[in-house]
C-alpha positions as CSV (number, residue, x, y, z in Angstrom):
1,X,82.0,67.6,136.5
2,X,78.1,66.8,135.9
3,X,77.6,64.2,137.8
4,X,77.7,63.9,141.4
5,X,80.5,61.5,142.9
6,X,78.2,59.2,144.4
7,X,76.3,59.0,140.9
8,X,79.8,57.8,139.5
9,X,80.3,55.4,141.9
10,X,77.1,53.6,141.5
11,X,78.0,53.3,138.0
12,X,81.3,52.4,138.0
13,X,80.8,49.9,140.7
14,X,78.9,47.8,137.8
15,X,81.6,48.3,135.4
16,X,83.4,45.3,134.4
17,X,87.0,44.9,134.3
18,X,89.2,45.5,131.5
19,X,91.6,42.7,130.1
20,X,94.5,44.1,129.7
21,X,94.0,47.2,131.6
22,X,97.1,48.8,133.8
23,X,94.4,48.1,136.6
24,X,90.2,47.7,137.3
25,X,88.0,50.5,137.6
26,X,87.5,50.5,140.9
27,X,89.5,48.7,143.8
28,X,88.5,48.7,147.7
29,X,91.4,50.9,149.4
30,X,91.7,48.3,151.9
31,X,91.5,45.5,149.6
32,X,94.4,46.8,147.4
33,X,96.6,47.6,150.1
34,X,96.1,43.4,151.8
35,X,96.1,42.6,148.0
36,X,99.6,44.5,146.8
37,X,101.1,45.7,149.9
38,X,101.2,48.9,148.2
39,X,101.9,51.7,150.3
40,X,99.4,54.0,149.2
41,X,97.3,51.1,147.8
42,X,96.3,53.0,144.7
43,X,94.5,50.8,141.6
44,X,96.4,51.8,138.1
45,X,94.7,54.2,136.1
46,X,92.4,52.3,133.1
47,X,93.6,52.3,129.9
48,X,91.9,51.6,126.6
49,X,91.7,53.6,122.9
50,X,88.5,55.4,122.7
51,X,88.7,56.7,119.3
52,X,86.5,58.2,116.6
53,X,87.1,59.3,113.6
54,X,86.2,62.7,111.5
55,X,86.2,62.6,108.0
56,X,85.8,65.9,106.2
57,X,85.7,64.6,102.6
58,X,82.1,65.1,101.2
59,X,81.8,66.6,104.6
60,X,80.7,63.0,106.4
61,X,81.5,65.0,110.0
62,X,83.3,68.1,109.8
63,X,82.4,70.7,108.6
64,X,79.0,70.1,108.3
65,X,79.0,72.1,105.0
66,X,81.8,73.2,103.2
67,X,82.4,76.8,102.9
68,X,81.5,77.7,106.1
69,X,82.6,80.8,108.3
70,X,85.8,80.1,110.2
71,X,83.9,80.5,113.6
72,X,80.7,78.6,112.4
73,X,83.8,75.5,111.8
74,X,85.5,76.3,114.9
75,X,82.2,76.0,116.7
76,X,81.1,72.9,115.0
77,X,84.3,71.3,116.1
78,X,84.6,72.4,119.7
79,X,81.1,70.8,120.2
80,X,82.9,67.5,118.7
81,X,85.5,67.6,120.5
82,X,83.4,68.2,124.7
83,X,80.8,65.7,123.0
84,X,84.0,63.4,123.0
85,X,85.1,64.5,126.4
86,X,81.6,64.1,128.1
87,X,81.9,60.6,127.4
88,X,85.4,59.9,128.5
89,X,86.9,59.4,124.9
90,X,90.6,60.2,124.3
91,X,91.4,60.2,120.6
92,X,90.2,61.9,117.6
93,X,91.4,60.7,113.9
94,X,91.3,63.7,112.4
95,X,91.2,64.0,108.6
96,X,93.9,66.3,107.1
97,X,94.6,64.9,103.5
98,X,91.9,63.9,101.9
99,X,92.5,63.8,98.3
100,X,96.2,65.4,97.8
101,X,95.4,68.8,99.6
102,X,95.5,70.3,103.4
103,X,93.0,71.0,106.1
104,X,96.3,72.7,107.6
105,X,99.0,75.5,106.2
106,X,101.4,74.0,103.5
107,X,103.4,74.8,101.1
108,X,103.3,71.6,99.5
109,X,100.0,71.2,99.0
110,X,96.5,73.2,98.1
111,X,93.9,74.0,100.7
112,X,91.2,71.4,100.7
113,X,88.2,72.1,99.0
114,X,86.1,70.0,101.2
115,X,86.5,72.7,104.1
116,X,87.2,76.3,102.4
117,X,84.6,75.7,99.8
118,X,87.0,75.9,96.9
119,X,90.6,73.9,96.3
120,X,93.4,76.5,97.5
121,X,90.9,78.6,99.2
122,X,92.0,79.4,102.4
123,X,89.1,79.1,105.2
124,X,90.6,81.7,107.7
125,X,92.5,79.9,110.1
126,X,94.5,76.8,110.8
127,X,92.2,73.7,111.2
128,X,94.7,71.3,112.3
129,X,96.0,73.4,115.0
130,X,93.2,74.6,116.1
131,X,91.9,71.1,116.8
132,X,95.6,70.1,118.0
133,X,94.6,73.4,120.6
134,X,91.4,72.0,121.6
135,X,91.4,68.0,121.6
136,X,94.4,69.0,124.1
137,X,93.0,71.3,126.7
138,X,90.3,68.6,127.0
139,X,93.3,65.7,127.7
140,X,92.5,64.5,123.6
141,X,95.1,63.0,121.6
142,X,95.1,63.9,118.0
143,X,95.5,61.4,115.0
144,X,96.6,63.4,112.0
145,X,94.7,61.0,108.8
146,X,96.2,60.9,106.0
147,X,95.4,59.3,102.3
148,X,98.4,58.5,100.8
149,X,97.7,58.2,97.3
150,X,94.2,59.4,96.4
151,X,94.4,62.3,94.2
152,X,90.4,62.9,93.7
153,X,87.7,60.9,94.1
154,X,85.8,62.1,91.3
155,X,87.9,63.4,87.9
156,X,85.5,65.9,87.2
157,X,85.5,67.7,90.4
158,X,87.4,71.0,90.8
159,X,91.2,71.5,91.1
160,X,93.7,74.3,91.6
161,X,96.5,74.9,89.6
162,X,98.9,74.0,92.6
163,X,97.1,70.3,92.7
164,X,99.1,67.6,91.6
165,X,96.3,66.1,88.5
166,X,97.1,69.2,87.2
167,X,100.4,70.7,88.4
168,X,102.2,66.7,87.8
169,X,99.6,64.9,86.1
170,X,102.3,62.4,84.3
171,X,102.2,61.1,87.8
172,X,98.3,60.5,87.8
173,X,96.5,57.7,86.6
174,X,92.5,57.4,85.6
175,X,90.7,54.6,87.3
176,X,87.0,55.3,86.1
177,X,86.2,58.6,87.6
178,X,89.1,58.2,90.1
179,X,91.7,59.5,90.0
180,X,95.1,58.3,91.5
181,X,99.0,58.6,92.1
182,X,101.4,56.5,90.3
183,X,102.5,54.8,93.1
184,X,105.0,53.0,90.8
185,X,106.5,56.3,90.6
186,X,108.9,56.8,93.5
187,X,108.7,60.4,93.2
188,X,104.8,60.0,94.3
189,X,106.0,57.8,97.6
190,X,108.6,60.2,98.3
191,X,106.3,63.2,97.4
192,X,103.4,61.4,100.4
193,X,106.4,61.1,102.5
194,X,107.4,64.7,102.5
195,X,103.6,65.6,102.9
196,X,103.3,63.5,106.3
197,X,106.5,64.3,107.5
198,X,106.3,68.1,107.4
199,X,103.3,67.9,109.7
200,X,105.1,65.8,112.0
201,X,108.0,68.4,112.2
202,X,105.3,71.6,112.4
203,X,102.4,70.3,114.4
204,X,102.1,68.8,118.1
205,X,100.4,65.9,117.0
206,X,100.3,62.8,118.5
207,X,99.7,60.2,115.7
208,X,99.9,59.6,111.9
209,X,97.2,57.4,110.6
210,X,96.5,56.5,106.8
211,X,93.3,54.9,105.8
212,X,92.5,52.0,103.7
213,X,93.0,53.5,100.6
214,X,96.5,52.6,99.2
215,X,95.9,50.9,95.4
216,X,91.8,52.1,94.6
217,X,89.5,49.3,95.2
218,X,88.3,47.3,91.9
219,X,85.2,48.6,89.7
220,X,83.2,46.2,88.3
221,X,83.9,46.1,84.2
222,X,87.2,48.3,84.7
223,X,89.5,45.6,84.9
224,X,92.9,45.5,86.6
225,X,94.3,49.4,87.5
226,X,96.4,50.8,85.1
227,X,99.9,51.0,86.2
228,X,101.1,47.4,84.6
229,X,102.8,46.4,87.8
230,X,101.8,42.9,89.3
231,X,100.5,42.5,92.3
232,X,103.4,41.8,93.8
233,X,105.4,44.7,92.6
234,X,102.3,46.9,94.6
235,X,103.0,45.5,97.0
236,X,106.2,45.8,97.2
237,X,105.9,49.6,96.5
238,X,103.3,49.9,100.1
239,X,105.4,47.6,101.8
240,X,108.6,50.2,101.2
241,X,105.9,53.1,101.8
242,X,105.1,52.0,105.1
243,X,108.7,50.9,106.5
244,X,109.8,54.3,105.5
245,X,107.2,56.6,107.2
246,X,107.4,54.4,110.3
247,X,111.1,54.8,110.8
248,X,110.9,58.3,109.5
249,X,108.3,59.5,112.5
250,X,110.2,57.4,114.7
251,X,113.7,58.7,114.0
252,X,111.6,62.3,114.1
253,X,109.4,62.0,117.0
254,X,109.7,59.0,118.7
255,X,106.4,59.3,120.9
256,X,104.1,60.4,117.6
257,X,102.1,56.7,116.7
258,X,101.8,55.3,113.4
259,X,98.5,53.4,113.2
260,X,97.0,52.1,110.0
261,X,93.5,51.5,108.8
262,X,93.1,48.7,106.1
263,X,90.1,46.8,105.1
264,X,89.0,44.4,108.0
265,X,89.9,41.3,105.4
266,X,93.1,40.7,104.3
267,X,92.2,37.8,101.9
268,X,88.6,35.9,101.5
269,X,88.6,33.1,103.4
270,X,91.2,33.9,106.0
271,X,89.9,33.1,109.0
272,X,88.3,30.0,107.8
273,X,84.8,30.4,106.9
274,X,85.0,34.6,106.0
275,X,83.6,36.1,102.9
276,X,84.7,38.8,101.1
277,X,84.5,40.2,97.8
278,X,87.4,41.8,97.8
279,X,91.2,40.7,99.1
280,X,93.2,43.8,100.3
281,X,96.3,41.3,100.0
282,X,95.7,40.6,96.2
283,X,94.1,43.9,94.8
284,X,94.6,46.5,97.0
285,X,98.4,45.6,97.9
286,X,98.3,45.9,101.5
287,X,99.8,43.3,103.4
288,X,98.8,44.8,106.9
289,X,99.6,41.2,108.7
290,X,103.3,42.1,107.4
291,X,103.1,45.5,109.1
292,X,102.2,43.9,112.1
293,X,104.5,41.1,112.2
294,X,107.5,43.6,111.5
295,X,106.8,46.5,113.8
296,X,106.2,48.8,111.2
297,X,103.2,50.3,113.3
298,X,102.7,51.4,117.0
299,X,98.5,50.3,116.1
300,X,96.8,48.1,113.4
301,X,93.1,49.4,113.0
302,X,91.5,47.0,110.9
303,X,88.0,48.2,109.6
304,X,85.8,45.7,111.3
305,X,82.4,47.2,110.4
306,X,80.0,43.6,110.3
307,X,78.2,42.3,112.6
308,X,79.3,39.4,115.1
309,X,77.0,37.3,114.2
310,X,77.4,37.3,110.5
311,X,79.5,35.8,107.3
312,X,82.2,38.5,108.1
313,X,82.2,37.8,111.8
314,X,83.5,41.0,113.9
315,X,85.0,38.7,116.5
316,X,86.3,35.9,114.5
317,X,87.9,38.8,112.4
318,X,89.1,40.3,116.0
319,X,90.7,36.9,116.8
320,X,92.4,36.5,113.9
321,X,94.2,39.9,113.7
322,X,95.2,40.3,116.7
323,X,97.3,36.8,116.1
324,X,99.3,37.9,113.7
325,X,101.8,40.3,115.8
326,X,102.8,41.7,119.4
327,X,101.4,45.2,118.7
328,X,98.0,46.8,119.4
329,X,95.2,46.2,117.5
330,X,92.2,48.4,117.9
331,X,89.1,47.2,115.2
332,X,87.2,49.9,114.0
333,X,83.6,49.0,114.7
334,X,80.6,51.2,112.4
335,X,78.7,53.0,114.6
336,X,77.2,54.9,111.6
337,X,75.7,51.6,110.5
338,X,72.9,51.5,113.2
339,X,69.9,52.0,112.1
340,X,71.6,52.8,108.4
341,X,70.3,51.9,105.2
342,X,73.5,49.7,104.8
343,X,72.1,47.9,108.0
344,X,68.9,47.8,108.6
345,X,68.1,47.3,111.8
346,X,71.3,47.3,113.6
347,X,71.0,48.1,117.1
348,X,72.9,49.9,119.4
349,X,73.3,47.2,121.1
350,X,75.6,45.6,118.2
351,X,78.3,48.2,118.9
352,X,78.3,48.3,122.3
353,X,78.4,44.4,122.5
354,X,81.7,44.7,120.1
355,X,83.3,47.7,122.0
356,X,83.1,44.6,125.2
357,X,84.8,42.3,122.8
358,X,87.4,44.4,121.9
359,X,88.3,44.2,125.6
360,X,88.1,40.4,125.8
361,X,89.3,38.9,122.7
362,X,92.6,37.5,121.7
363,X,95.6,39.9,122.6
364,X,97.1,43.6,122.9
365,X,96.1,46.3,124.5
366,X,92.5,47.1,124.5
367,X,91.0,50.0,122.6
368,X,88.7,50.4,119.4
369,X,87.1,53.4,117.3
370,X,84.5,54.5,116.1
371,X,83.4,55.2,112.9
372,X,82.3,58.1,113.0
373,X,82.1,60.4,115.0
374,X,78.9,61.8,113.3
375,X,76.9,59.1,114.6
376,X,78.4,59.6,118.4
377,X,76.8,63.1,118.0
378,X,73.8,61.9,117.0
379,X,73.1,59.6,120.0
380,X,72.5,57.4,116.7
381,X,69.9,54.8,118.2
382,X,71.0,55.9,122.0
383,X,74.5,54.9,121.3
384,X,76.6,57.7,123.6
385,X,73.6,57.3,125.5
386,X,74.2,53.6,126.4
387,X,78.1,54.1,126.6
388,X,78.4,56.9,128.9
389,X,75.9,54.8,131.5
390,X,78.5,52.0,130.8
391,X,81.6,51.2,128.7
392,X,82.4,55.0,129.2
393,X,81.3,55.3,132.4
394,X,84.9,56.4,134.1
395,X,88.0,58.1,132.0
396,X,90.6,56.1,130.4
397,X,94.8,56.9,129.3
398,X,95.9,55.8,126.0
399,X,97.9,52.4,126.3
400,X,101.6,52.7,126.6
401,X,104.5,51.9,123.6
402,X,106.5,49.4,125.7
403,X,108.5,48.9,122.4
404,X,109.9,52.4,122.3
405,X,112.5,53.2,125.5
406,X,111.8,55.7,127.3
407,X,111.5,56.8,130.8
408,X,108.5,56.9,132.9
409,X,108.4,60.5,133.7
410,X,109.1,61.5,137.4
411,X,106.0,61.3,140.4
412,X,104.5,64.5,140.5
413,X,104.6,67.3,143.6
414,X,101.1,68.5,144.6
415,X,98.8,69.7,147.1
416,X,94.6,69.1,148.0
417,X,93.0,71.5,150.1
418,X,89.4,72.4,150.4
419,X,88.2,71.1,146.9
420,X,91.5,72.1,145.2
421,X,94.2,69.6,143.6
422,X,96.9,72.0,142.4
423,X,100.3,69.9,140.9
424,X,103.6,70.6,139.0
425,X,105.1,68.0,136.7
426,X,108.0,67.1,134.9
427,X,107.9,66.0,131.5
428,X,104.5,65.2,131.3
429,X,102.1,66.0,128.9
430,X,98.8,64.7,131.4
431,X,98.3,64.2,135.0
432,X,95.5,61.3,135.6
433,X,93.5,61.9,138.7
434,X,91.8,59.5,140.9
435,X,89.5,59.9,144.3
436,X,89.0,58.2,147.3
437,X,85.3,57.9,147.9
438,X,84.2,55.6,150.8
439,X,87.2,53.5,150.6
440,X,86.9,53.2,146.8
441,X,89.6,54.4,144.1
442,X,87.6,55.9,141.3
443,X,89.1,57.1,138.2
444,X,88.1,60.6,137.9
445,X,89.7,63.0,135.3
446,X,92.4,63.0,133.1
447,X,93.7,66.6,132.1
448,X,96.6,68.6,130.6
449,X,99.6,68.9,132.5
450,X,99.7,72.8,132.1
451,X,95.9,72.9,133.9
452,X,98.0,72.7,137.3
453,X,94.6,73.0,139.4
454,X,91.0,71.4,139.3
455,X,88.2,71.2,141.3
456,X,87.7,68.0,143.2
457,X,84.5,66.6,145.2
458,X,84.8,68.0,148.7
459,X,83.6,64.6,149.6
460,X,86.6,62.7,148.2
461,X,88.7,61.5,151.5
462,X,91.9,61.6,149.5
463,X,93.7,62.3,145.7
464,X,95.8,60.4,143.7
465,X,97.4,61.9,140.7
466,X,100.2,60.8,138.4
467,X,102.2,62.3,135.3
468,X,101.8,60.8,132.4
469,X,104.1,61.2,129.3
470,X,103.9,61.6,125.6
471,X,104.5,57.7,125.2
472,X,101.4,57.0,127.4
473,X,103.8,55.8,130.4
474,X,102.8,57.1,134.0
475,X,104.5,57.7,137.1
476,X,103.5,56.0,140.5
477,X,101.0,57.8,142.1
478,X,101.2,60.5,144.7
479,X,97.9,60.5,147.2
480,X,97.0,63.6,148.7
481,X,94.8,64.1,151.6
C-alpha cells in the first residue's frame, strides 16, 4: 500500500457517493450502527465496473510491437495490469480473437499474427493464461474479447494455411479490402460458437465480450455487403448468434458474463435529436436494445465515445440505453480521444466528468470502461492522475448477477493481530477488506481468496473482511479487532 491511511482518508472523505452502490465509501461507525442497527455497523463494500480495454490488433495496447520476446510481452503486460491495480480498476477486456486467430492455445484456430509476429507463429507461451494468472493475483477480472466474424482487416495482409480465407474461403466474402465470414452461412455461426466456447471450457475466465463488429460497417461507393440477405435476415442471423452463445456460457459456466460492445447508436435519431451516419440497427444488423430487453447479456457496453456536450450527446445516449432493459449497462467512454487528433482539444476533464455520469444517470448498476487502456498508461492529459486523486480514489467489487441464483457464499473465519489479517474462505474467489480508522469504515483492498494474509495499517482499530464469489455476491462481513 503506497499511501498512508490517513492520506486515504482525506481523499476518500471527499468522495461522493455512488448511485447504485451496495453502500458509500465511507460511513461513520457510530453513525451506521444508530442508522442500521447493524451489529457490527459495517458500510457495504462499493461496487462499480472499472474496465479498460486492450486491443492487440495493429498492436493499439499490447504488445507494443509484434514479434516481441515472450518476456519483453509478459513484462509489458504485468506493468498493465499493477498500472490497473494502482488505481483501483477491476476488469481488463482483453483481446483474444482479433481477426479469426488466437492470442491463446487452440486447435481451432492459428496463432495471431498481431502478437507472434507471423499468423501460426507461436510466441512462447500462453498469453491468455498468463494474463488470466496475473489480472487475478492482483483481484482483476478478465474479459476474454472476441470478434465474431472478422476474418482480416486488410485482404492483402498475411495468412496461414490453417486460416479460414484460406483453409474455407467459400465461407469468406470481400468487402473492399475486408475481408469477412458468411454469416449467412450457419457453419460460420456455429464455427464462432465453438471458437468462444472452447475458451470458456479451458480457461478461468470471467467474461466473454464481442465487439462492435458483427456485419462490416459501410464503405463509401461499395454499396450494400455482398451476401444478398436483407437486413432483416442479418439480423436475424446475430439475433440467433447471440441467444445461442448466452445460453451456451450460461448452461457452461453460469458465473462467466456475456457483455456486448455495439456502436453507441442504434439508429440516427434515436434519442430525439442524435446524429449519426451510420445505424447499427439497419446496416450493421445489431439490434442490441433486443439483447437487452431479452436477457441475452449479463452487460450492454455501448461505445459512447462523444462528448456530453455535443450532437451525439454521451449522456442523452446514457439515458436512453439504459431504458431499454433491467440489465447493466456500462458506456464505454474514449479516453484515447483526449488530446487526439480525432478530438482536439478534449480535456481530461471530459472523461472524468462522464465516468460521474455513469454513476448518476438513468438505471443499472454503475460501471463504465475505458477505451483503452493505452491512454490510462499514458497519464494521457493527467487522466489516471486525476482519477486515482478521485473517482478511483478507494477499491471497488464488480456488481453482482442478481438474475442468475446462486448463493452468497458463506462469512469468512479470520484473525488481525499486529498488522496481520490472515482468513480462510469457502467458495470464494475474493475477500474485500475494509478498516476502521478513527471511527470511519474505509474500503481498503480487495484480493484473491488464496492470498489468506495481508498487511494492514497498524493504526486501523479494527478489520472487516467478507468472501466474495464468482457471481460478484458477498457475504456479511466479519470485523476483527
Amino acid at each position: 500500500m503506497k499511501r498512508s491511511l490517513s492520506h486515504i482518508l482525506g481523499i476518500v472523505s471527499l468522495a461522493l457517493l455512488f448511485v447504485g452502490c451496495t453502500g458509500a465509501p465511507i460511513v461513520s461507525a457510530q453513525e451506521n450502527l444508530e442508522r442500521s442497527g447493524a451489529a457490527n455497523g459495517v458500510p457495504g463494500f462499493p461496487t462499480e465496473f472499472r474496465g479498460a480495454w486492450s486491443a492487440c490488433v495493429y498492436n493499439i495496447d499490447w504488445p507494443s510491437k509484434a514479434g516481441l520476446s515472450a518476456s519483453t510481452q509478459k513484462a509489458q503486460l504485468v506493468q498493465m495490469l499493477d498500472k490497473m491495480a494502482a488505481l483501483n480498476m477491476n476488469a481488463i477486456i482483453f483481446q483474444v480473437r482479433p481477426q479469426a486467430d488466437a492470442v491463446y492455445y487452440s486447435a481451432l484456430e492459428p496463432w495471431s499474427g498481431w502478437v507472434s509476429g507471423q499468423m501460426g507463429r507461436s510466441p512462447g507461451y500462453d498469453p491468455l493464461q498468463y494474463c488470466i494468472q496475473q489480472a487475478h493475483a492482483r483481484g482483476i477480472e478478465v474479459h476474454a474479447w472476441f470478434n465474431p466474424f472478422r476474418a482480416s482487416p486488410n485482404k492483402n495482409k498475411y495468412a496461414s494455411a490453417s486460416h479460414i480465407s484460406r483453409s474455407a474461403p467459400h465461407l469468406v466474402k470481400q468487402y473492399g479490402d475486408y475481408l469477412v465470414m458468411d454469416i449467412s452461412r450457419a457453419e460460420v455461426r456455429q464455427h464462432a460458437l465453438n471458437v468462444m466456447m472452447d475458451v470458456v471450457r479451458r480457461y478461468d475466465i470471467d467474461g466473454v465480450h464481442l465487439d462492435d463488429y458483427f456485419y462490416p460497417y459501410p464503405k463509401k461507393g461499395l454499396g450494400d455487403f455482398p451476401d444478398g440477405r436483407s437486413p432483416s435476415q442479418r439480423r436475424a442471423y446475430i439475433d440467433q448468434y447471440v441467444s445461442s452463445l448466452y445460453s451456451s456460457v450460461k448452461g457452461t459456466k453460469p458465473w462467466v458474463r456475456v457483455g456486448i460492445s455495439p456502436f453507441g447508436i442504434w439508429k440516427p435519431g434515436v434519442p430525439s435529436g442524435v446524429e449519426a451516419n451510420v445505424s447499427a440497427y439497419d446496416q450493421l444488423a445489431c439490434d442490441a436494445p433486443k439483447w437487452l430487453r431479452n436477457g441475452w447479456v449479463d452487460y450492454m457496453m455501448p461505445q459512447l465515445y462523444w462528448r456530453d456536450h455535443s450532437a451525439q450527446s454521451y449522456s442523452k445516449l446514457l439515458s436512453w440505453w439504459r431504458g431499454q432493459g433491467s440489465r447493466p449497462v456500462w458506456p464505454g467512454i474514449a479516453t484515447s480521444r483526449i488530446n487526439s487528433s480525432e478530438d482536439p482539444g478534449r480535456p481530461a476533464s471530459e472523461i472524468t466528468h462522464q465516468v460521474q455520469l455513469s454513476r448518476t444517470v438513468g438505471r443499472n448498476w454503475v460501471g463504465h470502461a475505458h477505451w483503452s487502456a493505452k491512454a490510462l498508461m499514458q497519464n494521457r492529459g493527467g487522466i489516471s492522475t486525476q482519477l486515482s486523486r478521485g473517482a478511483y480514489a478507494y477499491p471497488a467489487l464488480v456488481p453482482p448477477m442478481p438474475w442468475i441464483a446462486s448463493a452468497a457464499p458463506p462469512v469468512p473465519a479470520g484473525r488481525y493481530s499486529r498488522g496481520r489479517l490472515t482468513w480462510s474462505t469457502q467458495d470464494a474467489s475474493k475477500v474485500a477488506i475494509q478498516v476502521l480508522s478513527q471511527g470511519q469504515w474505509i474500503p481498503y483492498r480487495v484480493v484473491p481468496a488464496y492470498l489468506e494474509s495481508v498487511g494492514i495499517p497498524t493504526s486501523a482499530e479494527a478489520v472487516a473482511i467478507r468472501s466474495v464469489n464468482r457471481y460478484g455476491q458477498t457475504s456479511a462481513p466479519i470485523v476483527l479487532r
